[in-house]
N, C-alpha and C positions, 0 to 999 in steps of 0.2 A: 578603607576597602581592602586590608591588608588578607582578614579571613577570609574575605568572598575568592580573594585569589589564588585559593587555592584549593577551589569547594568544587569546580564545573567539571562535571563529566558526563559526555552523552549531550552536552550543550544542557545540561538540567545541574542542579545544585547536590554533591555529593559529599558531604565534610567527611572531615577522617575522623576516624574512631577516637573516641578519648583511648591516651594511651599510646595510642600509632604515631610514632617518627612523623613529623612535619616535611616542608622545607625548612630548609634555613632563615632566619627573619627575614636577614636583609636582603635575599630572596625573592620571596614572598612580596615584600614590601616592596622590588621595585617594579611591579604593575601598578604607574599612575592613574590610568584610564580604565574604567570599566563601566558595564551594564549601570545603569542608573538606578535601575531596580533589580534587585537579589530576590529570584527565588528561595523558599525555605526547603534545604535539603531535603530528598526521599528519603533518607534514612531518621530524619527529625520528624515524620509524620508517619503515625502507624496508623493504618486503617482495619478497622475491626467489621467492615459489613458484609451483608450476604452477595454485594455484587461483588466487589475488587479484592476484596483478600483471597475468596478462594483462585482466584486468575493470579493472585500472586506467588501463595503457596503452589499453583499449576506447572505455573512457569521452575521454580525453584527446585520442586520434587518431579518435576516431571521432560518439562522441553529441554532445559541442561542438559541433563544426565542423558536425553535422548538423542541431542547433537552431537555431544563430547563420543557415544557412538556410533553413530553415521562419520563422523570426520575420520574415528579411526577404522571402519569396517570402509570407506571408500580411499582410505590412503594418505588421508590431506594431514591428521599426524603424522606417520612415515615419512612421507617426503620431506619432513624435518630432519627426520632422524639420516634418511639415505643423504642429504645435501652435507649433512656434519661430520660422514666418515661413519654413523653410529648404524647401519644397516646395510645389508648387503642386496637387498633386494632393489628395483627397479622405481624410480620414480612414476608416478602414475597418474593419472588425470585428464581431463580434455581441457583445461582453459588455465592459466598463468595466474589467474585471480583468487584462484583455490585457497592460496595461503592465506589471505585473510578472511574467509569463513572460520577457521579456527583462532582467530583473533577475537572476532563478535562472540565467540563463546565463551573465550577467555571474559570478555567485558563485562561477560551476563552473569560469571561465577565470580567476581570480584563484588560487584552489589550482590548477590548473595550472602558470600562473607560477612560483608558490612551488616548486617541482617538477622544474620542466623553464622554464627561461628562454624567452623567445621573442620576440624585435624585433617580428615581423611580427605577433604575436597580440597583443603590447600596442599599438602603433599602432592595432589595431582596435578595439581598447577604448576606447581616445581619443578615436577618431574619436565612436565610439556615444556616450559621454558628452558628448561635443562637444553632441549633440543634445539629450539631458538637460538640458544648462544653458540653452540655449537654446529650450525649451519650458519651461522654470519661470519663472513670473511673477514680478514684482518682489515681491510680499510674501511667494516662496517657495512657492508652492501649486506642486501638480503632479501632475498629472491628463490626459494629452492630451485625452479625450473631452470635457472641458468646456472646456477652451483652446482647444480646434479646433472649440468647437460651431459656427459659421458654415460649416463646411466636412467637421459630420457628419453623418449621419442623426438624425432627429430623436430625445430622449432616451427617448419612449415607446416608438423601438421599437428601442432596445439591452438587452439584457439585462444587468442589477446596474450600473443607472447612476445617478445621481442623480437627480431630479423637474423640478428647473428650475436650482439652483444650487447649489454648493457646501455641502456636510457636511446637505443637507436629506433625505435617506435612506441614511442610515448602516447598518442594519441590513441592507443591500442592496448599496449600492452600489460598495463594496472601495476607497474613497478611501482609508482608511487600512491597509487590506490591501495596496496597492500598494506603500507609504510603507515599510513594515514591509521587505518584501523589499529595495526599494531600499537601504534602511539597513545590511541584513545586504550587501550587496553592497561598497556602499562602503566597510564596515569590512573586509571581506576584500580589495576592491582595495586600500585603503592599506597592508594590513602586505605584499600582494603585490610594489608595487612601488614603495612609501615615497612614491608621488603625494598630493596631497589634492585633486583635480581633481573624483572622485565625491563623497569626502566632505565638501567644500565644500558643493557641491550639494544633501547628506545635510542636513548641520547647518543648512543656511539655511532645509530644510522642518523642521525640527524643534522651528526656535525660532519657526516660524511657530504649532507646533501648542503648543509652554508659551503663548504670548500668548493664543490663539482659546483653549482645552479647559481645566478646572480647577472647582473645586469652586464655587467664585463668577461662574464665568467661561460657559462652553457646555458646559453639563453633559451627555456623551453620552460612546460606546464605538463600537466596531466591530462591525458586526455579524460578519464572520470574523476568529476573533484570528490576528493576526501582527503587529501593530505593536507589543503589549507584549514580543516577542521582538528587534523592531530596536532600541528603545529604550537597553535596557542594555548594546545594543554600541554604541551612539554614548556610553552614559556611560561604558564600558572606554576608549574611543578618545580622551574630552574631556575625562573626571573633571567635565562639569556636571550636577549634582547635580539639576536640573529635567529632565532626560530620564530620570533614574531614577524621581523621583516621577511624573511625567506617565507611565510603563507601571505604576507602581500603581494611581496614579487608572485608568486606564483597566480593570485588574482588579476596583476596588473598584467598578464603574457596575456593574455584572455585577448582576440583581438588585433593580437600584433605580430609581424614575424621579422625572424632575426635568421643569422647561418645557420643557426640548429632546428630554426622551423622556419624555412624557406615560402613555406604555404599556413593558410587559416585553414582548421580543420572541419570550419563549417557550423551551423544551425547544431547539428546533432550531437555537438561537441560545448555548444555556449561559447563558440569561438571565431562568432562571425562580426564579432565589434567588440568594444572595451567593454568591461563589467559595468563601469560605471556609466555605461551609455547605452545598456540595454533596459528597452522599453518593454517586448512582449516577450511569455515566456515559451521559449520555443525547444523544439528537440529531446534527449532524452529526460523523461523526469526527473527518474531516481538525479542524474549528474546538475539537472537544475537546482532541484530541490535542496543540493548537499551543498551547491554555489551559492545558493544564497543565505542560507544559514552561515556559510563560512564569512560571507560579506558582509552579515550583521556582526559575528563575532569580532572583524577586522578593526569595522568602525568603530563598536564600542572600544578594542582599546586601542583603536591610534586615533580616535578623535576624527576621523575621516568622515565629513557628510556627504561628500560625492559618493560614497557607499549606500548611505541612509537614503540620498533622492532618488536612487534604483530602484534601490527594496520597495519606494512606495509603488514607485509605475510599475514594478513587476507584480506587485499586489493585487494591485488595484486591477490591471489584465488579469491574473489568476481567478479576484473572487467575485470580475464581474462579466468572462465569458467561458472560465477553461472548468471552473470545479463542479465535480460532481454533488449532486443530493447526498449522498453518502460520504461525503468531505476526499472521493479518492481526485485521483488526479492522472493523468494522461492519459489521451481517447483511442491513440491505434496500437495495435500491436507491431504494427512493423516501425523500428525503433524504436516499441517501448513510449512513446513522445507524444507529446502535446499535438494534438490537430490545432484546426483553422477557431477562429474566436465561434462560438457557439454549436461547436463538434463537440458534440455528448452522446455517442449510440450508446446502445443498452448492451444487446447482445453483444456486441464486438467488442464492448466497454473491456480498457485492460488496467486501469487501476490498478497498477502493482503494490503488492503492498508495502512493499519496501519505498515507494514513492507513496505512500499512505502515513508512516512513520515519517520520512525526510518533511513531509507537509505539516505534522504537527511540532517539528524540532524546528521547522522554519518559523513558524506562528508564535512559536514560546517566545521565539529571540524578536520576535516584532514584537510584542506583547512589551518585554525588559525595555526595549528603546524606545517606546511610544507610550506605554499605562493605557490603551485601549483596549478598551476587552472586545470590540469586534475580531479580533488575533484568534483570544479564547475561544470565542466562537464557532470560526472554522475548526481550530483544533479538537475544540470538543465534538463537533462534527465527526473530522476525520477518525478521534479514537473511537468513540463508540460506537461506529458503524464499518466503517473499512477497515482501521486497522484490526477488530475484532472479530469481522470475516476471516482475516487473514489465517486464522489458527483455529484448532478445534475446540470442544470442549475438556476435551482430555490434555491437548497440549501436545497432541503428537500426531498431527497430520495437518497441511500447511496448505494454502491459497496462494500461487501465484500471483496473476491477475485476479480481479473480484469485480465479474460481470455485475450488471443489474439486472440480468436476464437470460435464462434459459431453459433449452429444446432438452435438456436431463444428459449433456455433453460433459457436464460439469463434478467434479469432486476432488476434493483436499488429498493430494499428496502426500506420503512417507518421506520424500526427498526429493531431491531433481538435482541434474547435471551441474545444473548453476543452481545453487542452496542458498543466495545471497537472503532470502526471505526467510527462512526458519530460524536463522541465526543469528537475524536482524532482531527477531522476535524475542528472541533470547535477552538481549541487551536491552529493549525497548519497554518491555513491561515492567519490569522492576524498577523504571524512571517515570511512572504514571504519578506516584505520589507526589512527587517533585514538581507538577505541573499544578497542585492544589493553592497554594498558597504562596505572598512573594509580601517583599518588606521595601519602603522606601524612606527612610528617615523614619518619621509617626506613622506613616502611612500601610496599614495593612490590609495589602490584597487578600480576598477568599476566590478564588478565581475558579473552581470544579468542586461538587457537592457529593461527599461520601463521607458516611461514618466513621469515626476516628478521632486520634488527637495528633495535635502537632504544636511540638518544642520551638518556639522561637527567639527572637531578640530585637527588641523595639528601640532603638536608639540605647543602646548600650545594658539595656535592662531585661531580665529573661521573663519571658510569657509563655502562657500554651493558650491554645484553643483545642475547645473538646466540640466535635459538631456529632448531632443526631439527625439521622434521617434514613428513609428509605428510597431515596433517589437511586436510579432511572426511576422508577416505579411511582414514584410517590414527590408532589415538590414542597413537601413540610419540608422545614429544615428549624433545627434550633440550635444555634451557636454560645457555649460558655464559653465567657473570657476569664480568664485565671495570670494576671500579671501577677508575678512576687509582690507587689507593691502599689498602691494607687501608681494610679499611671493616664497622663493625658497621651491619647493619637485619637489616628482614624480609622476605621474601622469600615473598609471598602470595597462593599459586599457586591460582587456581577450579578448582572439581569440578564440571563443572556435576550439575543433578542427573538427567539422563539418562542419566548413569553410574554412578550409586548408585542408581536403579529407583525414580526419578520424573519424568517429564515436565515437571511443573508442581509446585507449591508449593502449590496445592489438591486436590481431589478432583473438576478439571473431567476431567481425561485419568489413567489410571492404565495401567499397562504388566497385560498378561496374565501368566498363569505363563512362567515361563524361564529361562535361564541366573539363577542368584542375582547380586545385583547387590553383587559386591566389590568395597571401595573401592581404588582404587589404591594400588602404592607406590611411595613416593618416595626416591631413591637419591641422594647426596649424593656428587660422587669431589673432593676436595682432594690437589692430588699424587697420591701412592699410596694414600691415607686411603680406605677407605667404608664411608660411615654409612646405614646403614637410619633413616629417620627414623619416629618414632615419636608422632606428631601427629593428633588427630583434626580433622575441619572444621570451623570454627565460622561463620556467618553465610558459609557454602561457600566458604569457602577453608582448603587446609591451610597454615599460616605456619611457616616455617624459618626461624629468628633464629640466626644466628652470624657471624663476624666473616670478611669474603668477601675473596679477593682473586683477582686476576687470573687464568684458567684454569679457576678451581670451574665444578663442573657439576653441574646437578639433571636427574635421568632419571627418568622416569615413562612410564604406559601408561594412558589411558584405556579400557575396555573396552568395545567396539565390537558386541557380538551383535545381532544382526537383532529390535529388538521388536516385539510385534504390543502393538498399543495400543488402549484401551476407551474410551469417554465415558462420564461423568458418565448415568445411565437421566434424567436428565430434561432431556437435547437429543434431543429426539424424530427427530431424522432422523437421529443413530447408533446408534439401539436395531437389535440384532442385523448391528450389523456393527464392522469391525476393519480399522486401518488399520498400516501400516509404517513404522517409523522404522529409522535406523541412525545412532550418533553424532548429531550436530542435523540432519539432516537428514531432512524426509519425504519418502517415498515416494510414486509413482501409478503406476497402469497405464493405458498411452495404448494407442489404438486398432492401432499397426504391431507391437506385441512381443505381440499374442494372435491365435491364429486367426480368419480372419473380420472381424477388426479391432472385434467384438465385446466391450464389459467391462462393462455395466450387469449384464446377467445374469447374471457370475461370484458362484461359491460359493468362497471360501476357508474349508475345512475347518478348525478347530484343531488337528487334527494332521497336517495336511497339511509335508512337511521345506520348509524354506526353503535357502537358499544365498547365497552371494555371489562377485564377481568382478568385477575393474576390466577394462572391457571400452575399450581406450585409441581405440578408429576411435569412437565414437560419442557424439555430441552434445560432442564435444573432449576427451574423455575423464572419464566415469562408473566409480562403484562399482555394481553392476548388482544385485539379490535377483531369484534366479529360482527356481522353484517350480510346482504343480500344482495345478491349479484344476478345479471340474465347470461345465461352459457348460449353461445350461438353456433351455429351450424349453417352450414351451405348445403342445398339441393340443387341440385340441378346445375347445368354448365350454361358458358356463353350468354343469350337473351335470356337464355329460361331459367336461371340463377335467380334465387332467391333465399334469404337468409333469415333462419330462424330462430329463436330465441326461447328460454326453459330457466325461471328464474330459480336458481341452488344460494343454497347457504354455504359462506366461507370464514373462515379464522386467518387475517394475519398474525405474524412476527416477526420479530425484531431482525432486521436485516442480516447483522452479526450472526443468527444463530442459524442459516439454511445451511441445506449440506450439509446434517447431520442424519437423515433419516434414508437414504437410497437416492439415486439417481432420478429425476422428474423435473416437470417446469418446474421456472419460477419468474417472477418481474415484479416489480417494483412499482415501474410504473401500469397502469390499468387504463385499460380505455373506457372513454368518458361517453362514447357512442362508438354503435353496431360498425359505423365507417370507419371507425380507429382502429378495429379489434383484427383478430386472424381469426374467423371463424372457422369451425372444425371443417373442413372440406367435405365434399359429396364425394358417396362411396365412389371408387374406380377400382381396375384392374390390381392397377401399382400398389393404392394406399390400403387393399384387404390382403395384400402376399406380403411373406415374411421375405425380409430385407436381407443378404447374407453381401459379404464383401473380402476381398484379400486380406491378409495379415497387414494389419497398419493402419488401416482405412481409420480415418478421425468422425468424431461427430456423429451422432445418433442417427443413424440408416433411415429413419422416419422422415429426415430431412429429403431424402431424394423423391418423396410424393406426397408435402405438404401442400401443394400448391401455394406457395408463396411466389411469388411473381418478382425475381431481380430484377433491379434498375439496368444494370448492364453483368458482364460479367467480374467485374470487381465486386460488386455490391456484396459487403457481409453482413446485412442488415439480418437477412435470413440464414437457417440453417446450410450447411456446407459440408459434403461429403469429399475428405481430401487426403490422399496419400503421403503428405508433405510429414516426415523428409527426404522420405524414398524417392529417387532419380533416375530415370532412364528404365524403370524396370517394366516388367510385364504385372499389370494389376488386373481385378475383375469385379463388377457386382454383378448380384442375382437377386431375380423377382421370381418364390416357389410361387405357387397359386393357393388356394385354399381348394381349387376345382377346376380342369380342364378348360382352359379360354381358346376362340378362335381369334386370332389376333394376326392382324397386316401392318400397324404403323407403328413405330416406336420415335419417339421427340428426346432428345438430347442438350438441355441447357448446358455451358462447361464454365469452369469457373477459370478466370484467368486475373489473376494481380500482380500484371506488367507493370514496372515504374515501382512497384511496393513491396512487392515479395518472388518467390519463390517457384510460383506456381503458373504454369502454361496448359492452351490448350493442346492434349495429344499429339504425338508421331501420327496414329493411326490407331482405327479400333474396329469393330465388327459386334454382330450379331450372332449367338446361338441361342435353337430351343432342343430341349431334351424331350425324345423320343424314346420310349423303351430302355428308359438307364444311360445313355448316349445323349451326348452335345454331337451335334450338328447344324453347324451355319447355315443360316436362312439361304434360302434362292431367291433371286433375280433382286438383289436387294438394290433401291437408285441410286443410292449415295452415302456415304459415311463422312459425314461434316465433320470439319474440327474448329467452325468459324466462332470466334468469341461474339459477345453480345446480340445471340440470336438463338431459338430451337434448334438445331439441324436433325430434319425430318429425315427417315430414313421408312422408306417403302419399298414393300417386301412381298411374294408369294405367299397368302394367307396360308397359318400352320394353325394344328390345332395342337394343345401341348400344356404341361403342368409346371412350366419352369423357362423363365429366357437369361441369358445370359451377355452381360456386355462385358469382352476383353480388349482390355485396353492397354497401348506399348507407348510411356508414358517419353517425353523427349530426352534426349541425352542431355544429360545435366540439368533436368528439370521435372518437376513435380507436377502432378495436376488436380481437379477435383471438380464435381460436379455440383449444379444447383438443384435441377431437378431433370427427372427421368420418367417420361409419360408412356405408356403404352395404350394403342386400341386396337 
């Protein structure tokens, strides 16, 4: 196992270049323990198709070069340079974690290398590193914001910084969150281009942290894990056996407290019991998702199964209450974090995407300790729908969170405060191919379907496989095997199980009635030989074991029918509705492929015919499901409410590709009946005037007269008009008219997420209508409610008037926001 140990980066299989400076053998050689199963390097597998290579060349020619300037046009290089003596200007930033966003870019330009050579991109890696060394302190600390403190803002008011000095709020402040990526960096520079410039750098904060951290020593953790993930690549890289134990220790703090952590930092931290005795997965994603990757990583090489009986109960909660349709993962926004078992909303859905990557990095490493392809499964899920939302098609404007559903609130980013997501993106794509295929003794995984070949080594003997296909699109596949030499193995092709008519491996998503779900077959041609193969799946793959030589080919067809897909009845926001899959990929329908650019209110019937068509002019060429739908509408209020229907014609697409065309709905999932749906409301005062609002105000103005009806005023099921992050200030909206109204009563829902955020109901607020060019508050007005979970009616001296205005003085120290705003 001596090469595989020195191959892992990104948790994916990276060999170093022929040519590039190794470790040293005996090195190398002494990681006893590892993965059972070796993925086959991304850089051993080049993919020549029309889906993934251009998202590779994307990434390479385009979000690089796009981050590496956003880091230095926001600072986050500099602060290198001002921390080393090398600048005289001001460190800068709002949050302590900065410094490793310029690490993830580092990571993303070192597979580049590997890849595509380039003088001028390594000289700039030098350079940056340059600064790195020269901001790391003689005992190896390295942290700009505390190096450069004479020359930062003060630490109270950076956000995730430390208190006064070093390692003294850990559970905050990403000192070793930073450490973590760094390490994954410089283990990818060095196989990149055989320097140890970074990993010098790497190993001299490492052995700072065996001296400081240890069981007798400063008994603490991280409060977001990634440094138990750099760890084990600096022991691949050094074979020192104190960087593998110091990311156990740092797993085993999980859970426990000592004098340096007096207290547990809770759920939202994964720190509310021992790793190895967590059952559900709870609090922030992203730091879950990077825990348990690190805790696969741990076992495989210390042989630890109390790690492995975690992973499976945290699994098994993951992909049988907490995953999205779209493979993402965490349901609230506030923390970021997993909700309650079968908390899945749409609209309020935050699926980060950086916990969209951590989900597929986790599923690899179940995949290496287990050989089930239900792992693949989710992963392939998660990439080709969430983590492919995450980014554009150009590669240069970024998803957050990646709703299933939206009021047209929604679109891709240049950047943000916290860039942990673009940067992530950087790093994460160029490790897609690495996810293709894996080796166990004879035994060879094809585990994700794209065009390509891929360089391996089958028990000591060099192979490729050349695979053809037009997969997403299409599930022919034909697989050439090309050993140097007759060669017996196996040959152990995934099903996934969206071809045999199951979504998932629980009973959170189940397919409706349809096409029967037959398993493939597999065609074997040697010479003029062919063999129908006769195998069923076991742990989802079907295995062909016989003795290969040069030319063999294995043909197959995955079966590709349009399914309309169910939840589990207890994720309460997909009762009576039904979403689209084709092959791994989900469906939506976005606001330009329906009439009116209308889709909350769509009805898709059950037997409504579906279709399909690769339509090559749009969004760079899509498989398109198009179909008929009834668009509904409400008349009338109260009893006299009644709702009507007007059946249009619609085209989905691939979930991944919304947010390219302008702001408008969009969902995923559809309502299956007129009761599911949000029909278009009956005209009123509110919903025919144009919407205007303060500087800042969030969320599509439309929201404040959809008639959606909140549960309470928490409920973010529906749209949400909210000033947040603005506190204490003086805000306002306005309803012009399209035509003079006589109007007495205006109704006030206020949105208030006490216990969860940020946001309260009002100081105090009022009424004006405009007269003559002039605001003037209403007379005799009853009341100016600020009660949460209720209208607060306010009646008034009837005015007649082309504009009313509500000013609102929002609470000191707190934010507000509205659900809906009625006027009669």
């Amino acid at each position: 196992m001596a090469t595989w140990a020195v191959r892992l980066a990104l948790g994916l299989a990276f060999p170093a270049i022929l040519g590039v400076a190794a470790a040293p053998a005996e090195e190398a050689a002494s990681v006893a323990s590892d993965y059972p199963i070796a993925p086959v390097a991304a850089t051993a597998v080049r993919l020549s198709d029309a889906f993934w290579r251009p998202r590779l060349e994307t990434n390479r020619t385009a979000t690089i070069p796009y981050c590496f300037q956003k880091c230095e046009e926001t600072g986050r290089i500099e602060n290198f340079k001002v921390a080393g003596g090398l600048s005289e200007r001001r460190w800068v930033g709002g949050a302590g974690f900065n410094d490793s966003d310029v690490s993830k870019v580092i990571e993303g330009a070192a597979y580049s290398l590997m890849t595509h050579p380039d003088a001028k991109l390594e000289a700039y890696l030098d350079e940056i590193i340059s600064y790195y060394a020269a901001a790391q302190e003689e005992d190896g600390y390295l942290y700009t914001l505390l190096t450069a403190r004479e020359k930062a803002p003060p630490l109270d008011r950076v956000g995730c910084a430390p208190k006064n000095q070093r390692w003294d709020n850990l559970s905050q402040s990403h000192e070793l969150y930073n450490l973590g990526h760094l390490y994954e960096a410089a283990f990818a520079h060095w196989q990149a281009t055989g320097k140890t410039n970074l990993l010098d750098v790497a190993t001299k904060s490492a052995d700072l942290l065996v001296r400081h951290f240890g069981e007798d020593k400063f008994a603490s953790t991280s409060g977001h894990e990634e440094i138990e993930i750099g760890l084990p690549k600096l022991y691949r890289a050094t074979g020192k056996q104190q960087y593998l134990d110091l990311a156990k220790f740092f797993l085993d703090m999980r859970g426990r407290t000592s004098p340096a952590k007096p207290e547990l930092w809770g759920p939202y931290h994964q720190d509310h019991v021992l790793a190895t005795e967590q059952t559900e997965a709870v609090g922030h994603a992203v730091r879950a998702m990077y825990l348990y990757a690190a805790m696969a990583d741990v076992a495989a090489l210390t042989g630890d199964d109390r790690y492995i009986e975690a992973l499976d109960r945290l699994w098994d909660d993951v992909a049988g209450t907490k995953l999205y349709l779209t493979g993402g993962v965490g349901a609230r926004r506030e923390g970021e974090a997993f909700g309650h078992p079968y908390e899945l909303p749409n609209h309020s859905a935050y699926c980060e995407t950086c916990a969209a990557i951590g989900n597929c990095l986790w599923n690899h490493r179940m995949f290496l300790l287990h050989g089930d392809a239900k792992y693949i499964d989710v992963l392939e899920r998660s990439l080709y729908n969430c983590c492919l939302s995450g980014v554009t098609l150009d590669g240069k404007r970024f998803f957050y969170p990646n709703p299933l559903e939206s009021r047209g609130e929604h679109a891709r980013s240049e950047w943000f405060d916290c860039s942990c997501c673009p940067v992530n993106v950087c790093r994460f794509i160029p490790s897609v191919p690495g996810f293709a295929y894996a080796v166990r003794e004879r035994d060879v995984f094809v585990n994700l379907f794209a065009e390509g070949r891929a360089e391996l080594e089958i028990d000591g003997q060099k192979a490729a496989i050349q695979q053809q296909t037009r997969y997403p699109w299409d599930g022919k596949v034909r697989l050439t095997v090309e050993p140097a030499a007759e060669q017996q193995f196996t040959l152990k092709i995934r099903v996934p199980g969206w071809a045999v008519g199951k979504p998932v491996t629980s009973d959170l998503y189940r397919y409706d009635e349809g096409p029967a779900a037959a398993a493939p077959s597999f065609i074997v041609h040697s010479g003029e030989a062919r063999e129908k193969v006769e195998s069923k799946a076991e742990l989802g793959y079907v295995s062909i074991e016989r003795r290969w030589k040069a030319g063999d080919t294995v043909e197959f067809e995955l079966p590709m029918p349009i399914r309309r897909v169910l939840a589990n009845d207890k994720v309460e926001a997909n009762r009576g509705r039904v979403a689209l899959e084709r092959g791994p990929l989900v469906y939506c329908i976005e606001h330009p492929d329906v009439p009116e650019g209308r889709v909350l209110n769509l009805v898709l019937d059950d037997q409504a015919e579906l279709s399909t068509r690769f339509d090559e002019k749009l969004l760079g060429g899509v498989q398109v499901i198009e179909g008929d739908a009834l668009s509904t509408r409400a008349e009338g209020r109260g009893e006299w409410r009644e709702i009507w229907s007007t059946p249009v014609r619609f085209t989905a697409i691939p979930y991944y590709a919304w947010a390219h065309r302008g702001p408008g709905e969009m969902a995923v999932w559809i309502a299956r009946t007129a009761e599911a749906a949000t029909p278009l409301p009956a005209p009123t005062i509110a919903n025919s005037s144009k919407a205007t609002a303060s500087a800042g105000a969030k969320d599509p103005l439309s929201a404040l007269s959809d008639d959606r009806q909140p549960k309470d005023s928490r409920d973010k099921s529906g749209g949400i008009v909210h000033w947040w992050p603005n506190k204490g200030t003086a805000e306002w909206l306005q309803y012009e008219f399209a035509r003079p109204h006589t109007v007495r009563v205006v109704e006030v829902y206020w949105f208030d997420d006490t216990g969860a955020g940020e946001c309260r109901t009002p100081a105090e607020w009022k009424l004006l209508y405009r007269r003559d060019g002039q605001w003037r508050p209403v007379a005799q007005a009853s009341a100016y409610g600020c009660q949460p979970d209720c209208y607060n009616r306010c009646e008034f001296e009837a005015v007649t008037t082309d504009a009313l205005r509500l000013e609102v003085r929002l609470q000191e120290g707190w934010s507000a926001g509205v659900h809906e705003w009625r006027v009669q």
